[in-house]
N, C-alpha and C positions, 0 to 999 in steps of 0.2 A: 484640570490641566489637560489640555491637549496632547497624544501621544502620537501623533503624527510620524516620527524616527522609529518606534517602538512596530506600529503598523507598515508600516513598510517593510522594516526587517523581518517580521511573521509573513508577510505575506513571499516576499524573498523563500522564505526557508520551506513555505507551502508549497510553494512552485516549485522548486528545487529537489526536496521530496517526492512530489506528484511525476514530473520528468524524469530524475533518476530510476523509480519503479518502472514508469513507461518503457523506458529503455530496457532494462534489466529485462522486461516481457519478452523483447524482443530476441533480445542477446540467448537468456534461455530457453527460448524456442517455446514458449508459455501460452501464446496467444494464437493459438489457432482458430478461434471466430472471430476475434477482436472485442468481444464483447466483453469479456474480463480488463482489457486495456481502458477501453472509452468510460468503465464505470470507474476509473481510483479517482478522487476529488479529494478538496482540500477544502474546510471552511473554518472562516476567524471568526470565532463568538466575544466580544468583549460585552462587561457589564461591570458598573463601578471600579474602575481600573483593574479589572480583572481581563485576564486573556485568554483563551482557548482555542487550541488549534486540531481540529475534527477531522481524521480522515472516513472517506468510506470506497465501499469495493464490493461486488457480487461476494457472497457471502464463500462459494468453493473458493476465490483466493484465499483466504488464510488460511486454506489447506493446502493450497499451491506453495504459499509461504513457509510454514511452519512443518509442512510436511506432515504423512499418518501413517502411523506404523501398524506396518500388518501382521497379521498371524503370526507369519515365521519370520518374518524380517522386520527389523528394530530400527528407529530411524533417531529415534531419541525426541519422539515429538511427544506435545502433550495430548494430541487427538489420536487413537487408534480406531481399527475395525471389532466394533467386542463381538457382534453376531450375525452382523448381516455384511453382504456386499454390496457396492455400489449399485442401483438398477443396471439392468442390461441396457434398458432400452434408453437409459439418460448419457450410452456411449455413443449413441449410434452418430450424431451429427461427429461427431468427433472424428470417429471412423470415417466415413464418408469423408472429413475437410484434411485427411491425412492422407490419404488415399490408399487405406492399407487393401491389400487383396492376398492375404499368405493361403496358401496350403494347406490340407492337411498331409497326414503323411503318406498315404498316397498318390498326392501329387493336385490333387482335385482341387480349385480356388472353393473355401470355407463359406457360405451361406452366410448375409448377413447379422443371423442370430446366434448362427455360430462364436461370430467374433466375435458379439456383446455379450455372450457368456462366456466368453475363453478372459477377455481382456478383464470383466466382471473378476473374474474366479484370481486374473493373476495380481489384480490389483488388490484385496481383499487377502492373497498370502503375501506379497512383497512391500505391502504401503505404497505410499507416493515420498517419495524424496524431498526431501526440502528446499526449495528454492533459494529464500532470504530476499525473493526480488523487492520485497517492501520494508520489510526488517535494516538492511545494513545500510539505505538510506538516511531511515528512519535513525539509527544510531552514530551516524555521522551528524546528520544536522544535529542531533542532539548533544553532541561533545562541541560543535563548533558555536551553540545558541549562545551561553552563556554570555563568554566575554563579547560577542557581537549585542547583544542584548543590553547589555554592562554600558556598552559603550553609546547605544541608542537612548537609553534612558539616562545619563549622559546630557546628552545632548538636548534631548526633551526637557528634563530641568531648566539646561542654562535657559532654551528658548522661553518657557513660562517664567522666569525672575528676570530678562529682559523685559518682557511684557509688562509685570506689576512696577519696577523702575519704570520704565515710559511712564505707565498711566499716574504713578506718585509726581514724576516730575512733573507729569501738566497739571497735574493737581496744585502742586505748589506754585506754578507758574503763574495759575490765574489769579492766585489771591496778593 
């Protein structure tokens, strides 16, 4: 049986999915290289009427997503800091695309390794907060797949017993 209605709808809800997170990068200010943005994808595996629908993402988003709880601040994720911090030196592009330049208390602009072990040290006591920019997509398409799905396969039946009618009736036709 051809699912033709069925793939369509999965790929609808891929997209739909994939854009809505895009969006969501935006809106939470998430995307400062873009790089995190251009990797979320969607892909449809079917085999023997089976279906599958795969996302992928640099692998720090579902830390962006899910959030990690730090030392002294509790985020309620399932990823924490248990010993170590972040590298310093994996903030630095960060640093630089945000364009921080703070002080210290002096008054003096902070040295760039400075930052990457200030921001290293605050991110390893506070966590990173949870975004959801993938998650509450994710959970919407998932409440509305159902009866859309319901309704595509559906439809994919009637067209498959349209098809075996046709080919019965030319079958009887010719004899």
């Amino acid at each position: 049986m051809r699912a033709q209605q069925i793939n369509e709808r999965l790929k609808a809800l891929r997209d739909e999915v994939v854009k809505e997170s895009k969006d969501n990068l935006k809106r939470f200010k998430k995307n400062a290289s873009g790089k995190l943005y251009e990797s979320i994808k969607g892909e449809i595996k079917e085999s023997n009427n089976e279906w599958e629908v795969i996302f992928t993402m640099l692998d720090y988003g579902y830390f962006q997503d899910k959030g990690v709880d730090g030392k002294r601040v509790k985020h309620g994720s399932e990823y924490s800091f248990k010993d170590k911090a972040p590298p310093p030196s994996a903030l630095d592009k960060w640093i630089v695309q945000r364009g921080l330049a703070p002080r210290d208390k002096k008054g003096r602009f902070m040295t760039r390794k400075q930052q990457q072990f200030a921001l290293s040290r605050f991110i390893y006591n506070n966590g990173i907060k949870r975004s959801l920019f993938f998650t509450k997509p994710w959970e919407q398409a998932q409440k509305n797949a159902g009866k859309l799905l319901q309704i595509a396969l559906t439809k994919d039946v009637s067209i498959y017993m349209d098809e075996i009618i046709t080919k019965r009736n030319r079958k009887y036709k010719k004899k």
